[in-house]
Each structure stands twice: as structure tokens, then as C-alpha cells.
PyMOL commands that place a pseudoatom at each C-alpha (Angstrom):
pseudoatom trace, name=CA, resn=UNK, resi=1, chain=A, elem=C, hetatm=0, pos=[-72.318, 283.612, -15.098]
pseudoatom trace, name=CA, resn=UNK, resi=2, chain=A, elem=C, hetatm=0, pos=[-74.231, 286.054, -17.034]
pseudoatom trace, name=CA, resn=UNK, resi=3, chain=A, elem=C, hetatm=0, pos=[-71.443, 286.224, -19.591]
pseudoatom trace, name=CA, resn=UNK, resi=4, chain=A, elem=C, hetatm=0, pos=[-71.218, 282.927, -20.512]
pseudoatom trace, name=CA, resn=UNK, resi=5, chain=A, elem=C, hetatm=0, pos=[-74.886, 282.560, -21.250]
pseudoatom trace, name=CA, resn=UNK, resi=6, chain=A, elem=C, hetatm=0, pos=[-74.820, 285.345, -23.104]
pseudoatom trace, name=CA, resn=UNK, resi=7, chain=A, elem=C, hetatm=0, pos=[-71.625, 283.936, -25.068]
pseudoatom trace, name=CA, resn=UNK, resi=8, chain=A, elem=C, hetatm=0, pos=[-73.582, 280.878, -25.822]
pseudoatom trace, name=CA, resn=UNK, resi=9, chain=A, elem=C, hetatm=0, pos=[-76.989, 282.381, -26.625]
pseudoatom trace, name=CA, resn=UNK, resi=10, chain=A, elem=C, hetatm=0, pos=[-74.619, 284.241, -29.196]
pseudoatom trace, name=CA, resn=UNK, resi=11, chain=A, elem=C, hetatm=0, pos=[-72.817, 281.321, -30.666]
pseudoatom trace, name=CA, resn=UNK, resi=12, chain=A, elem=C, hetatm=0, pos=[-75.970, 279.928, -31.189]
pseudoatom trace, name=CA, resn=UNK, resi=13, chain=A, elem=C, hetatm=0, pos=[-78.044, 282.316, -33.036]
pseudoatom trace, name=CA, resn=UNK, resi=14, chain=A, elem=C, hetatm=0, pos=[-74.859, 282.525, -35.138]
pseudoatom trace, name=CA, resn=UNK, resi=15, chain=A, elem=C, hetatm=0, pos=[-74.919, 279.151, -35.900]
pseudoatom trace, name=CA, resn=UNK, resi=16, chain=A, elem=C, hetatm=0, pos=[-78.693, 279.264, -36.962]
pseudoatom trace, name=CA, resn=UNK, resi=17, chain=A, elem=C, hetatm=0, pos=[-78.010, 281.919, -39.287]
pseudoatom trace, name=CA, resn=UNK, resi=18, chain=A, elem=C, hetatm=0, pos=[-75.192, 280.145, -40.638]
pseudoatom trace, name=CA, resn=UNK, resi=19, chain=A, elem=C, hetatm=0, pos=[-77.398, 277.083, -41.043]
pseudoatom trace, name=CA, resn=UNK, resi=20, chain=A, elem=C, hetatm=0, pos=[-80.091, 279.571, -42.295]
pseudoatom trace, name=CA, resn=UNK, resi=21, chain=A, elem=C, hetatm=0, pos=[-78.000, 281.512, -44.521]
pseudoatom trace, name=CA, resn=UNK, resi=22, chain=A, elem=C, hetatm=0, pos=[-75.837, 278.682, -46.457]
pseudoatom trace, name=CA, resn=UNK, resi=23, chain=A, elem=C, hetatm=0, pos=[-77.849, 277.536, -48.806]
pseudoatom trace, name=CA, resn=UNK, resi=24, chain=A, elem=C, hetatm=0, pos=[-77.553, 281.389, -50.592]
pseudoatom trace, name=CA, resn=UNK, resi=25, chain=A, elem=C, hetatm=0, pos=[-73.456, 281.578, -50.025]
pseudoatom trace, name=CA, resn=UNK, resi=26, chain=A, elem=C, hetatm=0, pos=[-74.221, 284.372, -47.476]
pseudoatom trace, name=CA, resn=UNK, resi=27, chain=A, elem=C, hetatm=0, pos=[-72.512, 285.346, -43.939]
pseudoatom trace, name=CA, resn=UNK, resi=28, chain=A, elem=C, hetatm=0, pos=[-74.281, 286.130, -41.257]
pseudoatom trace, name=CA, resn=UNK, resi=29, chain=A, elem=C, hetatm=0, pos=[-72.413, 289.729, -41.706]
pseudoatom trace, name=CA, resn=UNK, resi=30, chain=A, elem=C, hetatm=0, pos=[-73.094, 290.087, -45.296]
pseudoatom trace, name=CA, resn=UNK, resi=31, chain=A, elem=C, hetatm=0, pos=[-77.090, 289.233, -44.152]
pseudoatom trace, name=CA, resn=UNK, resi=32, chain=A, elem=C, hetatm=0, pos=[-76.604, 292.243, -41.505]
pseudoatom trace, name=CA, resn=UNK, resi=33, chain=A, elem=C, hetatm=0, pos=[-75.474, 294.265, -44.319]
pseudoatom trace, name=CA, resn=UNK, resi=34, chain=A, elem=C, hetatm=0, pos=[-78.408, 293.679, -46.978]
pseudoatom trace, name=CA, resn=UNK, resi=35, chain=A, elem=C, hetatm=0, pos=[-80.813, 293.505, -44.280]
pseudoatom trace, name=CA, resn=UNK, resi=36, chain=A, elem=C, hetatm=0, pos=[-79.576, 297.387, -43.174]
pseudoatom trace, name=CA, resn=UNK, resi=37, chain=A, elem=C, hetatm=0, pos=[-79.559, 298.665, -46.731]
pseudoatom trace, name=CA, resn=UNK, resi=38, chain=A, elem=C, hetatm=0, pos=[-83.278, 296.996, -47.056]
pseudoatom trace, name=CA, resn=UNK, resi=39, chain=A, elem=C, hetatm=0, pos=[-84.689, 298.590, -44.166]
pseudoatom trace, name=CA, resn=UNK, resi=40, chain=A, elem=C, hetatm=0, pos=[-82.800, 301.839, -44.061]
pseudoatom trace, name=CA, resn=UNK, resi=41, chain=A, elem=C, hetatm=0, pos=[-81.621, 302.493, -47.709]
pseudoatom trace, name=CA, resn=UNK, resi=42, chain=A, elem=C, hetatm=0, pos=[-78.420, 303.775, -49.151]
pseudoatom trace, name=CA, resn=UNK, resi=43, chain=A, elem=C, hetatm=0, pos=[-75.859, 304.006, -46.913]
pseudoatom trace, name=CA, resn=UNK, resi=44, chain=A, elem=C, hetatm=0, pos=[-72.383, 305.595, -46.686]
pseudoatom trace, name=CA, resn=UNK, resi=45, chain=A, elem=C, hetatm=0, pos=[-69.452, 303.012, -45.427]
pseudoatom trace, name=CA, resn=UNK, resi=46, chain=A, elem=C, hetatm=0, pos=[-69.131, 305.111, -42.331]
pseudoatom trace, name=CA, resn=UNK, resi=47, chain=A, elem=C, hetatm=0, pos=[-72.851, 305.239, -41.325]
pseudoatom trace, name=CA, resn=UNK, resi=48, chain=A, elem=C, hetatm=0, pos=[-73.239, 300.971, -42.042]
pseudoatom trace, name=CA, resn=UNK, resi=49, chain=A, elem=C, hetatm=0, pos=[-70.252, 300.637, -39.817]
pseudoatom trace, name=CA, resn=UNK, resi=50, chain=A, elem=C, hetatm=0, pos=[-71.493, 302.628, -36.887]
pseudoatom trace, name=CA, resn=UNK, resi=51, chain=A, elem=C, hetatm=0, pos=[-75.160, 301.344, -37.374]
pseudoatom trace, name=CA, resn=UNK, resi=52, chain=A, elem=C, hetatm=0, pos=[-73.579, 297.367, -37.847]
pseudoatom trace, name=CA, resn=UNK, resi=53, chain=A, elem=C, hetatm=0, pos=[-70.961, 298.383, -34.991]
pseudoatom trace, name=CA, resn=UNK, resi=54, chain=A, elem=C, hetatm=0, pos=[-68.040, 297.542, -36.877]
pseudoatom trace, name=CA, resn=UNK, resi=55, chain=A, elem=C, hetatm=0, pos=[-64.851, 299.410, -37.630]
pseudoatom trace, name=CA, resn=UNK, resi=56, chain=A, elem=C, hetatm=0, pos=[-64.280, 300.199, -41.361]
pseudoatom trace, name=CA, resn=UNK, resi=57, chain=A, elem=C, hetatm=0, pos=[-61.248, 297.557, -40.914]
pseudoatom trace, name=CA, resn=UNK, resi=58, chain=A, elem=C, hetatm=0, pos=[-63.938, 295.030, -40.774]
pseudoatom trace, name=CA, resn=UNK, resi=59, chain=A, elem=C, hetatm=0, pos=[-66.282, 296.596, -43.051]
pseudoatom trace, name=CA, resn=UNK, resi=60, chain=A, elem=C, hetatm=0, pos=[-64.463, 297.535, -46.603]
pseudoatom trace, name=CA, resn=UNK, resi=61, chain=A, elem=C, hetatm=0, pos=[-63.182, 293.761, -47.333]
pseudoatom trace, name=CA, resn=UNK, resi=62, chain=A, elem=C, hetatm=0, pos=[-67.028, 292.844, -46.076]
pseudoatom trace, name=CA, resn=UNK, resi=63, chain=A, elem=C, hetatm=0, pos=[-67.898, 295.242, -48.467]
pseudoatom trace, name=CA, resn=UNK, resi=64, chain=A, elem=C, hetatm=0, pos=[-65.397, 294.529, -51.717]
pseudoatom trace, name=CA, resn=UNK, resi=65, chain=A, elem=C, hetatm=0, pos=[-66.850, 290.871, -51.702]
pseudoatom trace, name=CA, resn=UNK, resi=66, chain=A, elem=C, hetatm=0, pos=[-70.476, 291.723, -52.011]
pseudoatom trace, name=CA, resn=UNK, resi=67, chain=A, elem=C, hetatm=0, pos=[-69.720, 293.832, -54.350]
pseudoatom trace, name=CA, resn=UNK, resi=68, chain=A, elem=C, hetatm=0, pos=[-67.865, 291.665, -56.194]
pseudoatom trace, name=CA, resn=UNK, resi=69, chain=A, elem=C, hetatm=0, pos=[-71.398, 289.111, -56.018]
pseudoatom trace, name=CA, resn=UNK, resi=70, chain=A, elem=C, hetatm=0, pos=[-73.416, 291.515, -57.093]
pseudoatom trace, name=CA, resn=UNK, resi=71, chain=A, elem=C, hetatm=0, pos=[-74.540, 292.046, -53.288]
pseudoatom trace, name=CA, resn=UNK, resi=72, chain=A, elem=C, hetatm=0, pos=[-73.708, 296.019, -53.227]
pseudoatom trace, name=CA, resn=UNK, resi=73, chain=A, elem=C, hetatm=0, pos=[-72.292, 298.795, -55.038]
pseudoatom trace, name=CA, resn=UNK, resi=74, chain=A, elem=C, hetatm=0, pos=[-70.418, 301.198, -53.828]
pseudoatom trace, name=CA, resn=UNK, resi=75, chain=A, elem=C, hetatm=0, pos=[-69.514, 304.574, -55.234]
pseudoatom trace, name=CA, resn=UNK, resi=76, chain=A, elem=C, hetatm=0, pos=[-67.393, 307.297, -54.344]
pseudoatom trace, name=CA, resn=UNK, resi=77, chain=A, elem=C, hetatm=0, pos=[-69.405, 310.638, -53.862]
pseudoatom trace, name=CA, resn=UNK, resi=78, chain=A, elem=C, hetatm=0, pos=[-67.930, 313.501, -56.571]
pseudoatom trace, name=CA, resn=UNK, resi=79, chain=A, elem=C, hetatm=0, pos=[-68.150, 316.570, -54.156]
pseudoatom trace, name=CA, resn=UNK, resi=80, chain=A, elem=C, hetatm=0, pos=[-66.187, 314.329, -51.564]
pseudoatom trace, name=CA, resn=UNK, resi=81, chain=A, elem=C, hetatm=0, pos=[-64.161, 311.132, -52.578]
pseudoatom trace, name=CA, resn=UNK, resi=82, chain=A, elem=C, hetatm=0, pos=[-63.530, 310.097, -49.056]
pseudoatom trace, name=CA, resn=UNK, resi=83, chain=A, elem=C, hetatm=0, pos=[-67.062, 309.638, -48.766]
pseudoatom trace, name=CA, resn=UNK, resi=84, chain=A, elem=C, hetatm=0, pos=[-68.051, 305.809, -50.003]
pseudoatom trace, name=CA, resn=UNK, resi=85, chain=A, elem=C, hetatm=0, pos=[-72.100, 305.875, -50.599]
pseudoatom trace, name=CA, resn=UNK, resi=86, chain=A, elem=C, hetatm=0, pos=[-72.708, 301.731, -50.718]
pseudoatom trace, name=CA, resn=UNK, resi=87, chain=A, elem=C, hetatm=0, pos=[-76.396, 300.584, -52.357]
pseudoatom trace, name=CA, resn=UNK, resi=88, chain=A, elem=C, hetatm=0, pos=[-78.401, 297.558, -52.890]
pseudoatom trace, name=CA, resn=UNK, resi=89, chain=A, elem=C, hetatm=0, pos=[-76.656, 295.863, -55.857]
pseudoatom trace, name=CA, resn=UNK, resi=90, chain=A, elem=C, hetatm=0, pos=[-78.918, 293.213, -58.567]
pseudoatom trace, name=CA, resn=UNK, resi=91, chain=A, elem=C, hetatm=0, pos=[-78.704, 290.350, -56.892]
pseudoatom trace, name=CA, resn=UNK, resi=92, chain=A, elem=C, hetatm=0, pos=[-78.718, 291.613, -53.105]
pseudoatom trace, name=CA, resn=UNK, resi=93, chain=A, elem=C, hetatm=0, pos=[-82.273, 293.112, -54.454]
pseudoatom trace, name=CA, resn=UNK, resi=94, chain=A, elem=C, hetatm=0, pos=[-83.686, 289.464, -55.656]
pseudoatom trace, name=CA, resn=UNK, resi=95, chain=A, elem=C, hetatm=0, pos=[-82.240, 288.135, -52.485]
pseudoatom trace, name=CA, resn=UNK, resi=96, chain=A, elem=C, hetatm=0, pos=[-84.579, 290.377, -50.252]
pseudoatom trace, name=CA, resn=UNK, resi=97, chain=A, elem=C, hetatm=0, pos=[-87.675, 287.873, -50.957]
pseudoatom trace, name=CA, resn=UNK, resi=98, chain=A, elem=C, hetatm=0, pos=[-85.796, 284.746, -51.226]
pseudoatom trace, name=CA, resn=UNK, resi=99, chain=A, elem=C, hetatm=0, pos=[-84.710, 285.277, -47.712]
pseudoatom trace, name=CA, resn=UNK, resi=100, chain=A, elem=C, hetatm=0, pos=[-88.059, 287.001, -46.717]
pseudoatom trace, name=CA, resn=UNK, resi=101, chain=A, elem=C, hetatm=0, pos=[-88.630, 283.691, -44.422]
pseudoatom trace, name=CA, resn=UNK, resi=102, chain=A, elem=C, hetatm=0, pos=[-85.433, 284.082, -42.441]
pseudoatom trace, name=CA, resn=UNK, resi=103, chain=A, elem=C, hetatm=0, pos=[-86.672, 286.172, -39.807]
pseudoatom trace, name=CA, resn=UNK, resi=104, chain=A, elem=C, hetatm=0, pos=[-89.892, 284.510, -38.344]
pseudoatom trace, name=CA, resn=UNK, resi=105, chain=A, elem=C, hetatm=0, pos=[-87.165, 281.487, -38.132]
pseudoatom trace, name=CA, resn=UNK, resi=106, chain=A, elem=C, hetatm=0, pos=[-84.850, 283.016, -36.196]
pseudoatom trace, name=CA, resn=UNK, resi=107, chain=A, elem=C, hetatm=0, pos=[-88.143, 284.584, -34.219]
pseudoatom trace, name=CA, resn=UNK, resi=108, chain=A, elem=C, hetatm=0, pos=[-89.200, 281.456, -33.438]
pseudoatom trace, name=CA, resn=UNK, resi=109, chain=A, elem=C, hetatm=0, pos=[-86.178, 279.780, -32.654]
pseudoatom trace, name=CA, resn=UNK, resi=110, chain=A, elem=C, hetatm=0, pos=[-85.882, 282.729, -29.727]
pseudoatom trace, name=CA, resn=UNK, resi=111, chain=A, elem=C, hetatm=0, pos=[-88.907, 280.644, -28.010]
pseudoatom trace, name=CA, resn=UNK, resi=112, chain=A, elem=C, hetatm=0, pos=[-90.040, 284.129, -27.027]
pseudoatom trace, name=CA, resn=UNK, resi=113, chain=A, elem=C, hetatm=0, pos=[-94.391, 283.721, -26.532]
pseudoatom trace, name=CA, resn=UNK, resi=114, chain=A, elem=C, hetatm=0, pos=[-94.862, 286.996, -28.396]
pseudoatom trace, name=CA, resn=UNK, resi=115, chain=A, elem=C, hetatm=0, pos=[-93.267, 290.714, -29.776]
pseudoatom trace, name=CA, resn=UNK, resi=116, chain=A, elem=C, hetatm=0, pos=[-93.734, 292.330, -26.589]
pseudoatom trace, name=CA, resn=UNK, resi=117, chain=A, elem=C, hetatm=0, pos=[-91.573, 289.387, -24.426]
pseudoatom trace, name=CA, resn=UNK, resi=118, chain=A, elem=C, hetatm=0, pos=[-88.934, 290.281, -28.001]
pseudoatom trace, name=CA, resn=UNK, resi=119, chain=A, elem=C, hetatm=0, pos=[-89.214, 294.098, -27.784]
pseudoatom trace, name=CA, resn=UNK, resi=120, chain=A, elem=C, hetatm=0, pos=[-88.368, 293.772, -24.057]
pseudoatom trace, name=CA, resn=UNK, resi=121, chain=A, elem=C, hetatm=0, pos=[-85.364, 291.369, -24.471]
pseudoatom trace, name=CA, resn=UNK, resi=122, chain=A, elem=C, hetatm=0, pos=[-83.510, 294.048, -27.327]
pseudoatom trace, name=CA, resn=UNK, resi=123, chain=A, elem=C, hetatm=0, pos=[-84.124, 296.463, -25.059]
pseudoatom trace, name=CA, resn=UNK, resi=124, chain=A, elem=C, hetatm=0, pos=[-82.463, 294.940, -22.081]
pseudoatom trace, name=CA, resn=UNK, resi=125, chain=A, elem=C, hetatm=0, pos=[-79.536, 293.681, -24.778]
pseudoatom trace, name=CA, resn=UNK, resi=126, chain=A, elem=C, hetatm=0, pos=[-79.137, 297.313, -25.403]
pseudoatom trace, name=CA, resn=UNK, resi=127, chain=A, elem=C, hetatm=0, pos=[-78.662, 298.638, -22.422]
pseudoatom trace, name=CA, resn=UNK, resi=128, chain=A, elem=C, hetatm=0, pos=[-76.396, 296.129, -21.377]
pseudoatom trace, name=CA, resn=UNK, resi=129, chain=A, elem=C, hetatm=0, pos=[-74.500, 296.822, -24.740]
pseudoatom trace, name=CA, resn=UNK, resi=130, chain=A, elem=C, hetatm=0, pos=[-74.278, 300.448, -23.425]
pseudoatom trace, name=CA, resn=UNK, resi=131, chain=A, elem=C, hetatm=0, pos=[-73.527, 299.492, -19.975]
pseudoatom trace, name=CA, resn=UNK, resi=132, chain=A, elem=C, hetatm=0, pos=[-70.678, 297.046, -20.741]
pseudoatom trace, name=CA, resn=UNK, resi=133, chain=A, elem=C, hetatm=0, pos=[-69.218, 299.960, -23.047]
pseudoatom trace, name=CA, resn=UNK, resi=134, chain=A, elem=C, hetatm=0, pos=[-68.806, 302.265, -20.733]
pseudoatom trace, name=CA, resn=UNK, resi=135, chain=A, elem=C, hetatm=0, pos=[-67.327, 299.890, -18.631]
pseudoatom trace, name=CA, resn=UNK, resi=136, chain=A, elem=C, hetatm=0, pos=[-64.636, 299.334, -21.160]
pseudoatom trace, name=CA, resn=UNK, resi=137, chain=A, elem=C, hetatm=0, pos=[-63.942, 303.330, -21.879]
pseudoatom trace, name=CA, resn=UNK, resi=138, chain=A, elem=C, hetatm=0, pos=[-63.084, 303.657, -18.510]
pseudoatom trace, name=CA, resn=UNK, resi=139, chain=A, elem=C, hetatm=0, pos=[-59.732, 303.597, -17.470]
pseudoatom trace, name=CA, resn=UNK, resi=140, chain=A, elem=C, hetatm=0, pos=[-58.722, 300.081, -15.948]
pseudoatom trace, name=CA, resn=UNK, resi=141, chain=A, elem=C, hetatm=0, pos=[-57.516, 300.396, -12.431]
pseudoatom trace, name=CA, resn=UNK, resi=142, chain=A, elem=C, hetatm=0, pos=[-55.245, 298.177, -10.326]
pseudoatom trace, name=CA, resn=UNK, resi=143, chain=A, elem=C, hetatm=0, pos=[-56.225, 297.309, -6.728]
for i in range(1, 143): cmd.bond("trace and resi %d" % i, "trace and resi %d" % (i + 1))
show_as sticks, trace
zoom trace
């Protein structure tokens, strides 16, 4: 079943994260999180949560415990306080090259032979992603 070994492949990149990612006190969430802000720069709560694909539910407790390491900072925007503008805090920046090594881990744990073979897979991933959610918005029917 495709599902399954898609369940496990999940569970166990998790797991190396967690393995990974210990060491600093992080979750593999909170990693998502930093590595987002990193690579795409300030963000607004609603933006991280659609790029992360999580629901703001998820997000703001996520959120109010980084910032409470010194992960993040979030700040309300003046013009609009509904609007939640969240930033690389002090210690999320000195955490960028301590976990600089983290990637070409997980890369090679993939056992993919090179980008290309890792470009391809993502892409596939994604489609199915998109595939299997409009699967879900449609109504269910009963046979």
C-alpha cells in the first residue's frame, strides 16, 4: 500500500530529525519554523502557517514557545493589530550555523544518488499532496 510506505517513510524522517534536533531542545516544527524565516525572511503568522501548512491553532502556541526561547519575535503590526509579523529572534539567529550540518544529514539519510533523483521525488510528493487534497475537498459519497 502506497499509504503505508509513505506513513513510514514519514515516521522516519521524523524520527531522524528528532534524533538530529535534540541535542539543541528543538522540534522538528520549531526547525520548520527557523528554517522558513532563514530562507524566506520575516513572516506574518498567517503566511508561516499557509507556507508550513498548519492552521494558526497549531501555529500561535508553536509560536509563544519560541518566543519565549529566544527562537522568534513576534509583533503586532500598528496600522493593523490583527496582523502578527513573527522574525528571527537572538538565539534562533546563532542557531542557523550550529545546525548548518542538519540538512546534508537528512540528504543523505534519503539514500537518493544525487539532487536531480531529490528534485524529482518533492516534486512527485507535491503533486500527490495536491492530489490527495482534492480528494479530501470533495464531497464523500456513499455507494
Amino acid at each position: 500500500m502506497v499509504c503505508f510506505s509513505l506513513y513510514a517513510a514519514t515516521r522516519a524522517t521524523t524520527q531522524a530529525y528528532r534524533h538530529l534536533l535534540e541535542p539543541w531542545g528543538l522540534t522538528y516544527p520549531q526547525y520548520l519554523v527557523l528554517v522558513t524565516l532563514w530562507l524566506e525572511g520575516d513572516q506574518t503568522v498567517s503566511s508561516l502557517g499557509e507556507h508550513l501548512q498548519l492552521d494558526s491553532g497549531t501555529l500561535s502556541p508553536l509560536l509563544r514557545r519560541m518566543e519565549e526561547g529566544g527562537l522568534v519575535r513576534r509583533e503586532r503590526h500598528t496600522a493593523d493589530e490583527r496582523v502578527v509579523s513573527v522574525t528571527v529572534g537572538t538565539r534562533g539567529l546563532e542557531l542557523r550555523s550550529e545546525l548548518a550540518h542538519i540538512p546534508a544529514r537528512i540528504a543523505s539519510g534519503t539514500g537518493l544518488p544525487d539532487e536531480r533523483s531529490a528534485a524529482d521525488l518533492i516534486e512527485t510528493l507535491q503533486h500527490l499532496t495536491a492530489t490527495m487534497r482534492a480528494v479530501s475537498a470533495r464531497p464523500a459519497t456513499h455507494i
